[in-house]
N, C-alpha and C positions, 0 to 999 in steps of 0.2 A: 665560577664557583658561587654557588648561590644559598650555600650555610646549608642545604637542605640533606636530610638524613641518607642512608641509601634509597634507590630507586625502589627497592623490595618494598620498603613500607610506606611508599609515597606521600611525603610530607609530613612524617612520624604520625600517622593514621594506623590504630592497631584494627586489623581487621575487624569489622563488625560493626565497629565504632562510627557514628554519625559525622563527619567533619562537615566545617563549613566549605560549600564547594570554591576551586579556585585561590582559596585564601592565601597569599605570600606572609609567609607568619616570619618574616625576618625585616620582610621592609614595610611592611604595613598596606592598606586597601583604605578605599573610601566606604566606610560605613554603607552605604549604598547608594542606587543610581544616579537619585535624584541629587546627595551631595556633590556629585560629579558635575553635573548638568548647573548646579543652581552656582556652584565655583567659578565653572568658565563661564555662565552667565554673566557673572560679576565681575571677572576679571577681563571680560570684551566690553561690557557697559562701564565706561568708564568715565571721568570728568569730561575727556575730550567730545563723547557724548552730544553735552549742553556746553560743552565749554567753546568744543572746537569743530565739530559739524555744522553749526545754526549758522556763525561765523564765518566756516570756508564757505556755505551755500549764498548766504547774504556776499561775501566779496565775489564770486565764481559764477552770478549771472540770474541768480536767483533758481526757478526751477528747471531751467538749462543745465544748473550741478546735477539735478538726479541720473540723467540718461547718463553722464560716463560712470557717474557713483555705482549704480546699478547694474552696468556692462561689467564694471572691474570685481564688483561684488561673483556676480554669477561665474565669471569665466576665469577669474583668480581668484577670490578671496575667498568662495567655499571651497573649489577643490583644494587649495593649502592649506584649508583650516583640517580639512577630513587626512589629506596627506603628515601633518603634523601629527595628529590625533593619533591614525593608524600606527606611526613609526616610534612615537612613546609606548602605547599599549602594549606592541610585539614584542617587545623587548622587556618590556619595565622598567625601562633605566630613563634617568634625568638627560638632560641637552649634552652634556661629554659622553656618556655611557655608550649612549643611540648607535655611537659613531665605529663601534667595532665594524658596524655594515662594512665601513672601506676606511682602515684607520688613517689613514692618509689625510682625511677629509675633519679630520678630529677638529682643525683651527676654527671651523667653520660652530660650533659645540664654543669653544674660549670667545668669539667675537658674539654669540649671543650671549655669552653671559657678560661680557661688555655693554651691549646694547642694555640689558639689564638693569645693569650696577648704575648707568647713566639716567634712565629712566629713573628710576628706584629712588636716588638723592633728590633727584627733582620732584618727584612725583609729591613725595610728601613734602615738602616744601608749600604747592600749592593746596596739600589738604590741612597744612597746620596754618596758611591763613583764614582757610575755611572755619577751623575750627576756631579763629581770633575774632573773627565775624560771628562766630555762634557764643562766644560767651560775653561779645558787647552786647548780643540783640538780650541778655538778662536785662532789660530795663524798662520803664513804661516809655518814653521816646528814644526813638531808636537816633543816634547821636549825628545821622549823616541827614538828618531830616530840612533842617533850616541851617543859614548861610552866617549866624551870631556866633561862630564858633571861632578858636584865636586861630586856626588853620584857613580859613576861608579868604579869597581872594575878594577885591570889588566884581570882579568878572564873574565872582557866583551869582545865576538866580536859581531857586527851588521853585519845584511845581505846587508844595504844597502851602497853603495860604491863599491872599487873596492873590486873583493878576493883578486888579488895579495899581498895588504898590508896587509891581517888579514895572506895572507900563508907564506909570508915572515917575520914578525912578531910570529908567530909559529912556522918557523924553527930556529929562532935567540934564542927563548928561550928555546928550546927543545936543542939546542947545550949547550948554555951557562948551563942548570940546567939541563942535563941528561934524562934520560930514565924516570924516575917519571912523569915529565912535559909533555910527550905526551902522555902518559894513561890519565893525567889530562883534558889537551888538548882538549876531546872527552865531557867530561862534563862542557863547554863552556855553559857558562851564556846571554841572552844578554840583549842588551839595554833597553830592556822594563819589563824583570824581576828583572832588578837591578833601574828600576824606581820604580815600583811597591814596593818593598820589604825593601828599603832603603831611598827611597824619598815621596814615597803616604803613607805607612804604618810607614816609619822609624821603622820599627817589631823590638822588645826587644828579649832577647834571650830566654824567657821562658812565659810560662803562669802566673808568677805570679809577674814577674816585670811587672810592668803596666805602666814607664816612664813618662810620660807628655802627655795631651790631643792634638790631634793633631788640631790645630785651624781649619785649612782647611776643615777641612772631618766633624767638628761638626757644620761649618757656616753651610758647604751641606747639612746637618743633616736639620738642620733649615730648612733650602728651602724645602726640600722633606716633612716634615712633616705639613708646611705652606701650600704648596700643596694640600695635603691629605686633609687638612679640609676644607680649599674653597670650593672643590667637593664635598664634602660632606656635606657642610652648610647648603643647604635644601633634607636630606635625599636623598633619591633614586629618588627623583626628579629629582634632580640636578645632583648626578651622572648618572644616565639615557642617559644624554644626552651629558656627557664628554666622557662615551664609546664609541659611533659613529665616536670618532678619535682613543681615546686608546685603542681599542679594535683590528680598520682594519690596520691602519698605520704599523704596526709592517711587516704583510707580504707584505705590498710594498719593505720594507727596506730588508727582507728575501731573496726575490725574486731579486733584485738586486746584494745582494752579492752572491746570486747563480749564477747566471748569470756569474758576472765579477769573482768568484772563478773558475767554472768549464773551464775557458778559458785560467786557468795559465797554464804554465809546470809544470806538476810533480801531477797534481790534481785527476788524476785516481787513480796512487798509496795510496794517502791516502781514498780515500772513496773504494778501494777496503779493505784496513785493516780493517777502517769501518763495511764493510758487508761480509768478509771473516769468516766463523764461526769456533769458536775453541770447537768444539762439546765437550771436556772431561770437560769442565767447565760446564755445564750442570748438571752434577752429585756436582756439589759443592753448597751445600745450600746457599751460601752466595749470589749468582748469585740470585735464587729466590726469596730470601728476599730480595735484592734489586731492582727485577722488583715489587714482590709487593710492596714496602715500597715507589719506584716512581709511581707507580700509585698511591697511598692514597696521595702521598705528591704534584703529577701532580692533579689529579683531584678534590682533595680539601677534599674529604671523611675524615669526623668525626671531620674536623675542627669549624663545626656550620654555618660555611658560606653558603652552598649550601642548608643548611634549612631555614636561613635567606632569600636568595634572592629569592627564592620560596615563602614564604612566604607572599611577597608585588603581588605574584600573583594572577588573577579572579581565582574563583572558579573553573570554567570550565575548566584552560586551559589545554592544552595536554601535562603535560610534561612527559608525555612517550614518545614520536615525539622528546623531547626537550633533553631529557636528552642521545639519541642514538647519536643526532648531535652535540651534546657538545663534550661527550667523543672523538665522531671518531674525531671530528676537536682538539681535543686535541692530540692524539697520534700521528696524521700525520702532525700535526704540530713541535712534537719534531724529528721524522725521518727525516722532511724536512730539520729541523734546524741544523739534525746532518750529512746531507752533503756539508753546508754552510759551517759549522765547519772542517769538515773533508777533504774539498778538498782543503783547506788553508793548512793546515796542511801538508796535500802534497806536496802542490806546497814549504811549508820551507825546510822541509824535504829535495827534491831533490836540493832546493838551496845550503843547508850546505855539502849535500853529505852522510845525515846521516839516520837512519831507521824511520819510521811514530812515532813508540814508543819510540822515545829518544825527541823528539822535545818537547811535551806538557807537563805542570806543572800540576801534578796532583794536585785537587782541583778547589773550585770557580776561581783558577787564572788564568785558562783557557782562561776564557774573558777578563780578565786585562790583559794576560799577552800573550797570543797567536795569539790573535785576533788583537790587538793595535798593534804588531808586524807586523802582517800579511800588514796592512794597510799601513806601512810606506813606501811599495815597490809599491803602488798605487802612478798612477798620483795623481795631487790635494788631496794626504792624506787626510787631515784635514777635505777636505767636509767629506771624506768616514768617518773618524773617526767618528764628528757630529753625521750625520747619525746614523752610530751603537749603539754610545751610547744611543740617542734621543730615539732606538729602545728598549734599555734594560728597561731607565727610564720608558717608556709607559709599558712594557711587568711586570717590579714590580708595578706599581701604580695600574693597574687594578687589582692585587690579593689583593694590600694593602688598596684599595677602601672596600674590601667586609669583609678583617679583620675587620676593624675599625667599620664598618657597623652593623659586628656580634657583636661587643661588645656594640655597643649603644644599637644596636634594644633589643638584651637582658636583658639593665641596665633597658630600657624605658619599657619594654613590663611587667616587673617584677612588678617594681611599680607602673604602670597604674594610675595614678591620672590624671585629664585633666591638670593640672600645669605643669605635667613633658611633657605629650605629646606635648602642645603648645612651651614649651621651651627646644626641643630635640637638639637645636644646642649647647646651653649649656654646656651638659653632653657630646656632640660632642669632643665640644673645651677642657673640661677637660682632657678626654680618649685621646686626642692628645697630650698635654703638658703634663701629667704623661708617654705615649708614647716616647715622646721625652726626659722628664729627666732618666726614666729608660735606654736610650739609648746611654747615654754618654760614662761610661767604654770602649764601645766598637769602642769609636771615640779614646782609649790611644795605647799605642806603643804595647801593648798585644792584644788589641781589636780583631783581626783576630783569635788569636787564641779559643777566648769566645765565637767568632761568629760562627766558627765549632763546639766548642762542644755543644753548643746551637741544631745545623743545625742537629748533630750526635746524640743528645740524648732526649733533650724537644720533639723535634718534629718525632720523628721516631716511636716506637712501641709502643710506649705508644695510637698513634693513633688507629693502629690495633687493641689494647684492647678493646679501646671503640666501634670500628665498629664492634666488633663481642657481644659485650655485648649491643648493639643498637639493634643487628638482632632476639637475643636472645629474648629479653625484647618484642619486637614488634612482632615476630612470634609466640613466647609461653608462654608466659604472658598475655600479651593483648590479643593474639589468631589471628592464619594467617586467619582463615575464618573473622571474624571479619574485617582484617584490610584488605582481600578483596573484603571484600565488601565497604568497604568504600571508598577503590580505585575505585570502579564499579561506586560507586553512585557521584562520581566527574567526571569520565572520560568518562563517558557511557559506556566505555566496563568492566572487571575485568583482571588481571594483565595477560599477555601471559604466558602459563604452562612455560615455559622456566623458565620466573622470578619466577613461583612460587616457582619452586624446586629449584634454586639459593638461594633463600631470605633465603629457612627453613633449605636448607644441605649443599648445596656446599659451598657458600659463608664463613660459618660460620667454615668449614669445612679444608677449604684450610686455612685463615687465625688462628687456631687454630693450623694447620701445620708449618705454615711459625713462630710462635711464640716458636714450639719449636727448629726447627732447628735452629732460629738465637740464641736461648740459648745456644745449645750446641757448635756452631759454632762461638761464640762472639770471637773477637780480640780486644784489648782496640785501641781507635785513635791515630793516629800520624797527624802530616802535614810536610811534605817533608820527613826531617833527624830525627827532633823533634818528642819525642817521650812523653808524657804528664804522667807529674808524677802523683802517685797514690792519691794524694786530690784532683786534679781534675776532675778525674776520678767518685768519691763519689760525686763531686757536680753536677756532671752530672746525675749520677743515681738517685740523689735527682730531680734534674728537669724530667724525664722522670716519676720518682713516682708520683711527685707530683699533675699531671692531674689524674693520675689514683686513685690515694688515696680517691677523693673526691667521688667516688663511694660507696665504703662499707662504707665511713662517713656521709654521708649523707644519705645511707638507715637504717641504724643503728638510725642515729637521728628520721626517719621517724618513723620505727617501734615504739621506744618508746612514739612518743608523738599519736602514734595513737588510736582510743578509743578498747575497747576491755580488755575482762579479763585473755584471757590467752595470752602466746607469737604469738601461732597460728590464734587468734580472728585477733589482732592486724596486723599479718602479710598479713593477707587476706586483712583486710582494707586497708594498704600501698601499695598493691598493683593494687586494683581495682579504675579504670577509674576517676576519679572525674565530679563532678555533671558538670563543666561548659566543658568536654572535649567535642570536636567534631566541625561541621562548623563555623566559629566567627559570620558568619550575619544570622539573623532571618529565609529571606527566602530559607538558605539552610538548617535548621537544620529538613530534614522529616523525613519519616519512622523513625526508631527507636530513631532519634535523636527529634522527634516536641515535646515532652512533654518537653525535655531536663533535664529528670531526669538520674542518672546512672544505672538504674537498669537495663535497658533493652539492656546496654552495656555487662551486667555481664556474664562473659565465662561460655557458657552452655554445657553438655554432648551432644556428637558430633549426636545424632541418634536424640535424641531431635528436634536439629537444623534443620536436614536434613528433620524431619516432614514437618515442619512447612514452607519449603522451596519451598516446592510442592504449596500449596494453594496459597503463595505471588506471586508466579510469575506471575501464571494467574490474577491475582487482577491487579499488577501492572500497565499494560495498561492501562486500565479502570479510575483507579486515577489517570492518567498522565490526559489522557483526561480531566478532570472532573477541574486538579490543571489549566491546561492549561486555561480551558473556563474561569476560574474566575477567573485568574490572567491579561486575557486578556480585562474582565471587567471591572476590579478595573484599569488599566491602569498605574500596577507598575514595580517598575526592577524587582520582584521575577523571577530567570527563571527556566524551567524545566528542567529535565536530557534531554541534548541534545545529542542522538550520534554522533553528528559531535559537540563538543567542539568549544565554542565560540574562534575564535585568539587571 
């Protein structure tokens, strides 16, 4: 049921009358293309970006990570991104909706919005530091600058100033305390990691002291989440038209510290570490699971979102065109990011005198703590600082735009009453303040450490599960001929061989790969020194289950309540298509869809098919023609299979 008037007057179009083509005037459309485009833009370019590409590349071998990054991009992560894309659009329904294809399959729809909901608390969590960093840098010195602060250790030296008093001060206590103090010496802390760690975080000594909520970082809390729902007030309407800044602003701000980075001393040697490949890591699975696990976690795959925001798409449009220019502007946007990153890094490097791999704080502090450094040896810091952060905030709010997005569109699209639809800011506002009180803990003096294991386990492979049990479900359940033909009768062509054989072997193929190696190759997390004891461990493995779990629980529940006398009846019926699956508006639902019963969805033996495959084709023309003349008649939006895709 999709609100819409009779079929007679498709889409309450009075004859004659000009409509806008396509338009779902119950659930809403993206103002146009490019909103769509500049969305998943934003919601693929994400912190992890600059946060957590520059960083997996720097630990994974230097430019030895690109060739599996690369392999996993082309042979998984666009065909999933174009299979995600394809299977919101056809339908129009959010991550639960999709799933009439094989309701059986529905748990697989509950564990991405899980995946979600976990991402989501976290995510803003590290943009409302960002934004804690953007309204210290209001100041003429930026406060992480020199080591006179009451947070600072003796183990501080800063870069900026003279050396003479950090090397005379180093030999005075290398005299005075011996030989120990200059191997120490070398692991020299500075000013902005002892901001970070001691002043922004005040970090407890373990995971499971959780000390006192840090006020600062949960006002920010406030703000970012405050944010997020503004944008989001009148759905995709209204974010629509906030990406047209949060989406481009981020590579002016790129492009700039490329610029003034590549111009320091010392800025070669770090982006050569960068892209100097340490080939024998190659052989080490952890490498690969980690380029795949940043493509799924860079390009959004299995999170729900990339079926959501397709979803508010026309029928017609191309996103197979959309879905090649997403990904690529996604991957070359983390390379580009990671010689931003990397030729600061250099230029520290050569200032302290010390190697590329001594300088950086492994982990998210990269950006808190490397980058905010880097800046204090800029003219005019402070602009710069502004700046970058301004850039991180944009760079999480577009991902955290289409979270949020995913969780409504799913609560709304579930319940479908016209009450809920009219009053979707609502369930908005709630899904943000439950957002925001789950998000507290991790504004306490532990908080960092919840928000890696969060970052390390909710949202890691548990993802992969689902997108190979997505490909599964969709290629031999439902039936790849099937679902290409339904890609054909949306996009006017059917899917390039390339995607075909991805979708049904490699795809599913590689990431069933990558899930055993990282079993056999698991190391539990640390952050820095800290090494995290074993209950937290288990509630990590609990959050990683727990998206997955909803999968056999929810087909379990399907089978039983489905009608049928034996287990087998039952299971058929859980599986097959339901009566309302396929186009949402009227005038797409043709060929096998116009009666809009399921039967003629129902997986047929393959020789069968291929009969009767002969005679439609040649028909086909003919009833184009025929739909054409009297839809041109009647003077409605119905439109026909265009091979050129309406924009």
């Amino acid at each position: 049921d999709n609100g819409l008037c009779s079929p007679g007057s498709y889409n309450g179009a009075v004859p004659g009358e000009q409509v806008k083509k396509d338009e779902n005037s119950r659930r809403g459309n993206w103002g146009n293309q490019i909103e769509f485009v500049l969305t998943s833009v934003g919601y693929a370019v994400g912190l992890g970006n600059v946060w957590r590409f520059p960083y997996l590349c720097y630990r994974n071998g230097g430019g030895a990570f690109m060739f599996p990054y690369f392999i996993m991009l082309v042979f998984c992560g666009i065909p999933l991104f174009f299979l995600e894309l394809s299977f919101g659009q056809f339908t129009s329904l959010g991550c639960l909706g999709v799933w009439k294809v094989s309701p059986m399959f529905k748990g697989v729809g509950y564990g991405m919005m899980v995946v979600s909901t976990y991402i989501g608390i976290y995510y803003n969590v590290v943009i409302c530091i960002a934004f804690y960093y953007f309204f210290t840098s209001m100041t003429n010195l930026l406060p992480w600058t020199y080591c006179n602060n009451p947070w600072n250790t003796p183990d501080c030296s800063g870069v900026v100033g003279t050396h003479q008093a950090n090397a005379t001060f180093a030999n005075i206590t290398a005299v005075m305390s011996g030989v120990t103090e200059v191997v120490n010496r070398t692991k020299r802390t500075s000013p902005s990691e002892e901001y970070w760690r001691n002043y922004v975080l005040n970090i407890s000594d373990g995971i499971g002291n959780f000390g006192e909520v840090r006020l600062p970082i949960l006002g920010c809390l406030a703000v970012s989440w405050v944010v997020v729902f503004l944008c989001l007030i009148r759905g995709v309407k209204s974010s629509g038209k906030v990406v047209y800044f949060t989406a481009t602003f981020p590579y002016v701000v790129l492009t700039i510290l490329f610029i003034r980075g590549i111009t320091l001393e010392g800025a070669i040697s770090g982006i050569k570490y960068y892209l100097t490949p340490q080939w024998q890591k190659i052989l080490d699975a952890k490498v690969w699971g980690d380029a795949a696990s940043q493509i799924f976690y860079s390009l959004g795959c299995a999170w729900g979102g990339l079926i959501t925001m397709a979803s508010y798409n026309k029928f017609h449009n191309n996103c197979f065109r959309d879905s090649i220019i997403i990904s690529v502007t996604n991957c070359a946007t983390s390379v580009y990011a990671g010689f931003v990153i990397f030729s600061i890094l250099g230029f520290m490097a050569h200032h302290l005198g010390v190697d590329v791999s001594q300088v950086a704080d492994h982990g998210p502090g990269l950006a808190f703590v490397a980058y905010p450094e880097a800046l204090t040896l800029l003219p005019i810091s402070p602009l710069w600082s502004l700046l970058f952060f301004f850039m991180l905030i944009l760079l999480g709010l577009g991902t955290q735009f289409c979270l949020l997005e995913t969780l409504v569109t799913a609560i709304v699209d579930e319940i479908g009453t016209d009450w809920i639809i009219r009053n979707k800011t609502i369930i908005t506002l709630g899904v943000a303040i439950l957002g925001f009180l789950l998000g507290v803990p991790l504004t306490t003096q532990a908080g960092i450490y919840w928000l890696l294991l969060m970052d390390n386990y909710a949202a890691s492979f548990s993802l992969v599960i689902i997108s190979c049990i997505m490909c599964i479900c969709i290629m031999y359940i439902y039936g790849h001929r099937n679902y290409f033909k339904d890609v054909e009768m949306m996009l006017g062509f059917p899917p390039p061989i390339f995607f075909r054989i991805c979708w049904r072997f490699i795809s599913p193929l590689i990431i069933t790969f990558i899930l055993i190696f990282t079993v056999i190759q698991y190391k539990p997390i640390t952050y820095n020194d800290y090494v995290y004891p074993n209950w937290s461990l288990v509630i990590g493995f609990c959050m990683a289950l727990s998206s997955v779990i909803c999968i056999p629980i929810y087909a379990l529940f399907k089978i039983a309540t489905s009608e049928g006398a034996t287990f087998l009846e039952r299971l058929k019926h859980s599986v097959k298509p339901d009566a309302s699956w396929g186009p949402a508006l009227q005038e797409h639902r043709k060929g096998r869809y116009a009666t809009g019963g399921p039967e003629s969805v129902e997986v047929r033996p393959l020789k069968e098919e291929l009969k009767e495959k002969e005679p439609e084709k040649e028909k086909e023309p003919e009833k184009e023609k025929k739909d054409d003349i009297s839809l041109t008649i009647q003077g409605s939006n119905g439109s026909t299979l265009n091979p050129t895709p309406s924009a």
